[in-house]
C-alpha positions as MATLAB code, in Angstrom:
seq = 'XXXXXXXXXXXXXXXXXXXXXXXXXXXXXXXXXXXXXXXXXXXXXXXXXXXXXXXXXXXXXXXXXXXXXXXXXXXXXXXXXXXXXXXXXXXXXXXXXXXXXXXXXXXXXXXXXXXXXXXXXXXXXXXXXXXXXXXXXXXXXXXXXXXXXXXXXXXXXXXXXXXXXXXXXXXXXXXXXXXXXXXXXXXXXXXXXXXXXXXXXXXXXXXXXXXXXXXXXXXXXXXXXXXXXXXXXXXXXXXXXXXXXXXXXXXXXXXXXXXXXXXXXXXXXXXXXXXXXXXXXXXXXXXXXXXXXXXXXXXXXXXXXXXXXXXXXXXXXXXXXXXXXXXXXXXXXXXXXXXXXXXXXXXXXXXXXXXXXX';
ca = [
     -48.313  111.795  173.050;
     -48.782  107.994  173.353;
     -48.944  105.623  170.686;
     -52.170  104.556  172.091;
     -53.925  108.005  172.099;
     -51.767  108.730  168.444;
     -53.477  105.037  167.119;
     -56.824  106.621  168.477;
     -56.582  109.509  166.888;
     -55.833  107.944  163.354;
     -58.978  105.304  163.823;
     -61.383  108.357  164.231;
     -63.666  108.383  161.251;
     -63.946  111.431  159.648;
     -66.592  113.352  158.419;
     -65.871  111.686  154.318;
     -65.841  108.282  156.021;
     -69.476  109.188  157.697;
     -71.122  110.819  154.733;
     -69.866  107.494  152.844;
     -71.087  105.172  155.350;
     -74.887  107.229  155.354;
     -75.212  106.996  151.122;
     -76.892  103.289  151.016;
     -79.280  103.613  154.062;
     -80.177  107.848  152.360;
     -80.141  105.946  148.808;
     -83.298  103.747  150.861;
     -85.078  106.705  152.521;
     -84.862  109.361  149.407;
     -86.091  105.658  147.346;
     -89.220  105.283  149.727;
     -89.992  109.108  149.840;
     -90.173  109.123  145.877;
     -92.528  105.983  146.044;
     -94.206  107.422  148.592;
     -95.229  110.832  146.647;
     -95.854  108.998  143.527;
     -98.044  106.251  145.298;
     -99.527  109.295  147.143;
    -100.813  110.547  143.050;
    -101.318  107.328  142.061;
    -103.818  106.614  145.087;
    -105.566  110.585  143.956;
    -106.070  109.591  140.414;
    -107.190  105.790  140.354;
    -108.582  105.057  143.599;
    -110.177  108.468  144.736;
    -113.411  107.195  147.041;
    -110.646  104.996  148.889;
    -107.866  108.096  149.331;
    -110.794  110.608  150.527;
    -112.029  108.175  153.147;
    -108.595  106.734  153.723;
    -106.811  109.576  153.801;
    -103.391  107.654  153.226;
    -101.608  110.112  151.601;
     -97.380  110.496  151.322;
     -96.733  110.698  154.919;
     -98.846  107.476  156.406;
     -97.677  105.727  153.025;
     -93.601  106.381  153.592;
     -94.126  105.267  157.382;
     -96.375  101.990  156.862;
     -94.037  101.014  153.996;
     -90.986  101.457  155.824;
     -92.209   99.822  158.946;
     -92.944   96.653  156.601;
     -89.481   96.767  155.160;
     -88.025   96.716  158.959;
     -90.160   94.456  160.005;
     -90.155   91.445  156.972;
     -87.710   91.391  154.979;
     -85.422   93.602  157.560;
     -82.596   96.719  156.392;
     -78.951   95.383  155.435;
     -76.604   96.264  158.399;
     -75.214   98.744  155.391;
     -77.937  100.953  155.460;
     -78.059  101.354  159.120;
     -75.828  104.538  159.694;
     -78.451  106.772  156.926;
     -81.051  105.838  158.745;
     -79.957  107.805  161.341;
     -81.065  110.710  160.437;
     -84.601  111.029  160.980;
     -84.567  113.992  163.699;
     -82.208  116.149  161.433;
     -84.548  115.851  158.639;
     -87.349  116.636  160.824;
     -85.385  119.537  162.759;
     -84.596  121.008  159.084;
     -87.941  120.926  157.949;
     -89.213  122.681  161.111;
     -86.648  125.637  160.482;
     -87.516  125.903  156.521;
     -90.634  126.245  157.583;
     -90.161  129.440  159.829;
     -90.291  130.902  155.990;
     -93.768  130.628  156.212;
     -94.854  132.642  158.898;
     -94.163  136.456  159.839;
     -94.022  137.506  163.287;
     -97.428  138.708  163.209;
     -98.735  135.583  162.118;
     -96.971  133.860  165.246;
     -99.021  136.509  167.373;
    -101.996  135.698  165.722;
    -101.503  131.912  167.457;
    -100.737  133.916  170.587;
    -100.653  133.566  174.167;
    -103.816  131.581  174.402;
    -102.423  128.985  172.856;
     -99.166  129.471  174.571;
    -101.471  129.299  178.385;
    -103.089  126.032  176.891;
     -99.800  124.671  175.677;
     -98.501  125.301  179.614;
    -101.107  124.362  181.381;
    -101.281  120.736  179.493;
     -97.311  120.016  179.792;
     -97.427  120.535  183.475;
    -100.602  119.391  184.093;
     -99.374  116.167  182.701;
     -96.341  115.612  184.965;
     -98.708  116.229  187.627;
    -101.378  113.870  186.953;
     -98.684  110.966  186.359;
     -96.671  111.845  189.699;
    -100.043  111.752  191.170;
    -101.604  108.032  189.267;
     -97.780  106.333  189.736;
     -98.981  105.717  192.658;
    -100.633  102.787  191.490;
     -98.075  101.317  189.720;
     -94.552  100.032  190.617;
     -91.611  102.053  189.283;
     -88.844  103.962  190.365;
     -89.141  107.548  190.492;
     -86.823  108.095  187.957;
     -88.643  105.820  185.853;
     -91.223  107.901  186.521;
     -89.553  110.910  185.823;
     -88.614  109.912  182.340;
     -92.041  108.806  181.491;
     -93.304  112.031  182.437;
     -90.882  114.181  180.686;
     -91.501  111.814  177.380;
     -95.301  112.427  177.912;
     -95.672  115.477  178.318;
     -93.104  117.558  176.145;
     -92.022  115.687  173.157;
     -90.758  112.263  173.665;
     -87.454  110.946  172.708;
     -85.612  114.497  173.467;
     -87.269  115.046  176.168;
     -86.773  111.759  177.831;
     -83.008  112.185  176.682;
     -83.030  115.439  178.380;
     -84.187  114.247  181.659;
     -82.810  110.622  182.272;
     -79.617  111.542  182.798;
     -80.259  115.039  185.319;
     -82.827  112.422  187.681;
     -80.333  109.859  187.054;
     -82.240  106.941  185.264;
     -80.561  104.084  184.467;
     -80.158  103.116  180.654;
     -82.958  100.960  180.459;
     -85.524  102.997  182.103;
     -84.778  105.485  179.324;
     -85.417  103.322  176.730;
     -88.476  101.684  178.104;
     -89.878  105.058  178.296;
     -89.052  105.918  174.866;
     -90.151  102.733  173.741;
     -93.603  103.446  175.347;
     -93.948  107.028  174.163;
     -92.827  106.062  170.295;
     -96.034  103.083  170.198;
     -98.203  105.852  171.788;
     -97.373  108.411  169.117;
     -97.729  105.612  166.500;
    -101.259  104.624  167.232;
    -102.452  108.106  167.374;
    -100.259  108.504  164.676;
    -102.973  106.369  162.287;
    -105.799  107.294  164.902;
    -106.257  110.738  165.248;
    -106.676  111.622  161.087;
    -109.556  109.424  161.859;
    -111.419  110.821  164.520;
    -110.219  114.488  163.327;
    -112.126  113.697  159.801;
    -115.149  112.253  161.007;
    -115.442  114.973  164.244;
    -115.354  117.654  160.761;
    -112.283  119.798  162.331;
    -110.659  121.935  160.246;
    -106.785  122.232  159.574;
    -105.906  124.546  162.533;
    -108.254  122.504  165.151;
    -106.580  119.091  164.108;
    -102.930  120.755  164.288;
    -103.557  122.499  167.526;
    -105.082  119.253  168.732;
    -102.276  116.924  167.393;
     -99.673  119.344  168.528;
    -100.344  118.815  172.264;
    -101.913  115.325  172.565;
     -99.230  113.417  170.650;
     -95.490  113.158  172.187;
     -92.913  112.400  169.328;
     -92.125  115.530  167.366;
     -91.794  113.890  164.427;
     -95.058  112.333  165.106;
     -96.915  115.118  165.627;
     -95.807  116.818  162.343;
     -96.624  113.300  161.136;
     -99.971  113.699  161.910;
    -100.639  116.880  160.633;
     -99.338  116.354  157.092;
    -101.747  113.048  156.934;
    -104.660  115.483  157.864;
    -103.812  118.010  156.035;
    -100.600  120.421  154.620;
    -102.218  123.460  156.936;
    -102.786  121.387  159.974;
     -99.204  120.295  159.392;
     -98.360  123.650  159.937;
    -100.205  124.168  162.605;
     -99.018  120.881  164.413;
     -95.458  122.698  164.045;
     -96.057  125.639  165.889;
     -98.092  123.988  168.786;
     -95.280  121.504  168.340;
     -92.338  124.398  168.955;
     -94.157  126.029  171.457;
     -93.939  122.844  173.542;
     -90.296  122.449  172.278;
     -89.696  126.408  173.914;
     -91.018  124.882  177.385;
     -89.081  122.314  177.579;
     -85.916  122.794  179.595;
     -88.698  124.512  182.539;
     -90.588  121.336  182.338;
     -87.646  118.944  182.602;
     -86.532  121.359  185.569;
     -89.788  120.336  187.633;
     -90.069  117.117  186.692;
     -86.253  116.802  188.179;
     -87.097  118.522  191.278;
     -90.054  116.598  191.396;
     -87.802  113.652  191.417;
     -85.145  114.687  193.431;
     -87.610  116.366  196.368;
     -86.360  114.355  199.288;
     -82.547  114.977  198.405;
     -82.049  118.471  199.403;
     -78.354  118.265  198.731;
     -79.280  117.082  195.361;
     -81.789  119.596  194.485;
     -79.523  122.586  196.506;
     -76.680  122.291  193.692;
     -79.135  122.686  190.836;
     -78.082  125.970  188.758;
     -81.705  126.556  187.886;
     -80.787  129.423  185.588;
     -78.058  127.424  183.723;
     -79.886  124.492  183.400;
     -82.546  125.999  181.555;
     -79.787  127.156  179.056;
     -78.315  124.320  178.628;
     -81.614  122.371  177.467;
     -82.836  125.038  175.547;
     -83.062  123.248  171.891;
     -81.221  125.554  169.248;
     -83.036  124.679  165.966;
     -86.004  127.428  167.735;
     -83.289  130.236  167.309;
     -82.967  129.088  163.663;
     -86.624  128.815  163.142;
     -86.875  132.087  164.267;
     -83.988  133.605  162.126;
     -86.301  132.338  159.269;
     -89.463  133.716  160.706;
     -88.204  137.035  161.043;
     -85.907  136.949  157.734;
     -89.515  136.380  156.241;
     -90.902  139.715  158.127;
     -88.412  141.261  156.463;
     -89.371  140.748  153.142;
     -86.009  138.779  152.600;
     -87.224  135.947  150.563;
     -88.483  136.595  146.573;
     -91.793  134.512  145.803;
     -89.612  131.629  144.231;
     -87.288  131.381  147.017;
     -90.297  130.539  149.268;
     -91.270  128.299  146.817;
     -88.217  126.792  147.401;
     -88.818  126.592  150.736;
     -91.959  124.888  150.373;
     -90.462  122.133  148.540;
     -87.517  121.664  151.050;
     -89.770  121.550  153.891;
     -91.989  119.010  152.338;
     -89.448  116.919  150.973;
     -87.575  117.165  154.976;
     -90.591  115.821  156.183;
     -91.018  112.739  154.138;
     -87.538  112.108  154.062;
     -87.662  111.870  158.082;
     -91.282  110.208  158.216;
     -89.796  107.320  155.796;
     -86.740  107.230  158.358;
     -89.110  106.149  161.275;
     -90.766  103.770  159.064;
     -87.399  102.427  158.543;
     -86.215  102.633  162.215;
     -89.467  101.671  164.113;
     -88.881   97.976  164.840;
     -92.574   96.135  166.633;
     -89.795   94.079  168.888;
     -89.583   97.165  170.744;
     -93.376   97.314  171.892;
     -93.274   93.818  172.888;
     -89.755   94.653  174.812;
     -91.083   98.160  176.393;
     -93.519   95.992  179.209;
     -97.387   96.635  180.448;
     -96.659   99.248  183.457;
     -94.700  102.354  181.697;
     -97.427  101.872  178.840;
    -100.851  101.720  180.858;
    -100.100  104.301  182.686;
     -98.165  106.716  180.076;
    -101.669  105.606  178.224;
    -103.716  106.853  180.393;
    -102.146  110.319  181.065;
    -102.015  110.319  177.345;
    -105.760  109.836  176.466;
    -107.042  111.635  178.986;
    -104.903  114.885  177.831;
    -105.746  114.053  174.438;
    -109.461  113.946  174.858;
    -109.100  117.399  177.343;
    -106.882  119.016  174.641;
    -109.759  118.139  172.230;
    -112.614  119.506  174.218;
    -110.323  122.599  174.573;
    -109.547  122.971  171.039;
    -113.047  122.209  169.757;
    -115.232  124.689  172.134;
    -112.378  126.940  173.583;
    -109.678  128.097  171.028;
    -110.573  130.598  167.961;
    -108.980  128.872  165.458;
];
């Protein structure tokens, strides 16, 4: 072996040297998350007219604090690596929460919602394929916006750049545009959900298919409500469960006129290989809980992990989400991600307010 590849070898950083480098930026986002519950209680108790109209509970508190902290006084470059972790906060807090459903309760949601879930991914790609049109992009800029739009943002986007062969900055001016989408609605939505009187499992199903960003979406759902939090989840997996079939259209979509292209496509391992794994864990949980494997404390447990997950990763997109990067993201990707975004938003609200028994 070389002395190169041997001097490469001993410069790797090991797992120690990562967990060390994450303590200061966790220290930040487990600081923020306590503030964030007790200002939560301290907002119930002293200012109660202004947190029932306001609804700013834990979740929009932890976010709008930490974007202010980014944003002002900024995050030492030493507490960059534990911020870092938002998505596996969020990804654990989706699998604890598999504890709380059984598989009949998973039924109960059903293949209605599973048909309305479909039809509004797809539908999406093909109303922005169709309005792009009108705007100048590449396809694969295209492509990416699509995939962010429709399925659930950053992954998705990650998922597709790369198979329609988008350049590195067309992926992150889609994300860019999908993350200030999902943040509006983010501190929109609670709104209009409140004053339209839906209950828990209207605003989650609604939330759960008109906003992008996972994280977001769960987001949303705890600031409305701890059930339609739940409820945001499972929309939210079921969307997650389509996604490698929806990232395989929108790249054939993309690669239509290169048959060659298109010709070498595995379809079958494709889909494997963009299937997200956390689901499979999820559904260990789910069906652990069928069981009867989990005493009444343990689920308690649960609970508190879950909700805990959850802030943890909300106050690590506070921390992370930086307003140079809406200014940086352009006017095309976001008026017409924008568009295809309202107008499945308001759809998915007609639909969830007249057409789904929840």
């Amino acid at each position: 072996m070389s002395q190169t590849r041997v001097a490469h070898l001993e410069q790797k950083p090991t797992l120690i040297d990562n967990v060390v480098k994450a303590l200061p930026g966790l220290a930040l986002v487990v600081a923020l998350g306590v503030f964030a519950f007790w200002a939560d209680g301290y907002l119930k108790t002293n200012f109660k007219k202004f947190y029932e109209v306001a609804h700013f509970n834990y979740v929009l508190i932890a976010i709008t604090i930490g974007m202010l902290i980014r944003n002002t006084v900024g995050v030492p470059a030493v507490m960059e690596p534990g911020l870092k972790y938002s998505t596996v906060l969020t990804k654990t807090g989706i699998v604890v929460m598999g504890t709380k459903y059984t598989l009949a309760s998973l039924a109960k949601v059903g293949t209605m919602s599973m048909i309305f879930i479909a039809v509004f991914l797809f539908g999406t790609v093909a109303l922005l394929f169709w309005l792009r049109r009108y705007f100048k992009m590449t396809d694969q800029l295209a492509g990416c916006l699509a995939a962010g739009f429709s399925i659930c943002g950053v992954s998705a986007t990650v998922a597709t750049g790369p198979a329609v062969r988008a350049r590195g900055e067309e992926m992150a001016y889609s994300i860019a545009s999908i993350l200030i989408f999902g943040l509006l609605m983010l501190f929109t939505l609670p709104v209009i959900g409140h004053a339209l009187g839906m209950t828990p499992n209207q605003f989650g199903a609604w939330v759960g298919v008109a906003i992008v960003n996972s994280a977001q979406v769960l987001a949303a759902g705890f600031a409305f409500h701890k059930d339609a939090g739940l409820m945001a989840g499972i929309f939210n997996m079921g969307r997650v469960v389509l996604l490698p079939f929806v990232v395989l259209f929108i790249v054939m979509l993309v690669l239509r006129n290169d048959s060659k292209a298109t010709e070498s496509i595995n379809k079958t391992r494709f889909v494997c290989d963009k299937f997200p794994i956390f689901i499979v864990a999820f559904l260990a949980a789910v069906v652990l809980n069928t069981m009867g494997f989990f005493t009444k404390a343990e689920l308690q447990l649960a609970n508190n992990i879950m909700i805990w997950a959850f802030c943890l990763g909300f106050a690590s997109i506070g921390l992370t989400t930086r307003f140079s990067d809406m200014k940086a993201a352009g006017k095309d990707g976001i008026i017409l991600g924008f568009i295809v975004a309202l107008i499945k938003a308001v759809l998915a609200l007609a639909v969830v307010m007249w057409l789904l028994p929840l």
